[in-house]
C-alpha positions, 0 to 999 in steps of 0.5 A: 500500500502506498499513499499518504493518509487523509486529514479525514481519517479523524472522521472515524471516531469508531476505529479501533486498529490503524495497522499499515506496518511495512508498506510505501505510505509517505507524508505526515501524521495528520493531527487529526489522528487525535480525534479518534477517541476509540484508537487502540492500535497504531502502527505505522511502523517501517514506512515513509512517514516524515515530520513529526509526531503531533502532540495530538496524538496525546488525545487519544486516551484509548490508545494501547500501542504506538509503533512509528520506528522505521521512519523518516520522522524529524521530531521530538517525542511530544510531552502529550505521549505521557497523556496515554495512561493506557499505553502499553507499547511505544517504539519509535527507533530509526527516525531522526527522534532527538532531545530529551524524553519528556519526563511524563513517560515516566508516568506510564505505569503499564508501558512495557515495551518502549 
């Protein structure tokens, strides 16, 4: 699959599991990724997504797993992530990720892989 993802994609408040992992999708993450309030899986991991990682995406309470690695994203890691109470799951290797880690993950009790 190839393509960017539409700014739409914010119109799916019921979708549970976005999982294009290992595909040619380029572009950036629209922030209207965080008015998905249902969004539970999130993996974008091993494409050609660049810019960075909005802070909407701490909106989405829901969220369990979030795998960006394998990118092209230029970013820090936005202090809204410590917002995920419920994350399990947070890898984001092989971008172009710099500064510090926002002390707010340190926040996320049942986080375990990161």
């Amino acid at each position: 699959i190839n393509g960017t993802i539409p700014t739409k994609i914010g119109m799916m408040e019921h979708f549970a599991a976005f999982i294009l992992s290992r595909n040619s999708i380029n572009g950036t993450i629209p922030t209207e990724i965080g008015m998905i309030k249902s969004l539970k899986f999130f993996f974008l991991d091993h494409n050609f997504i660049n810019g960075i990682i909005p802070t909407e995406i701490g909106l989405i309470e829901s969220l369990h797993f979030l795998f960006l690695s394998d990118n092209f994203l230029n970013s820090t890691i936005p202090t809204e992530v410590g917002l995920l109470s419920k994350l399990n799951g947070f890898q984001i290797f092989s971008n172009n990720i710099y500064g510090t880690i926002p002390t707010e993950i340190g926040r996320l009790q049942d986080l375990e892989q990161a």
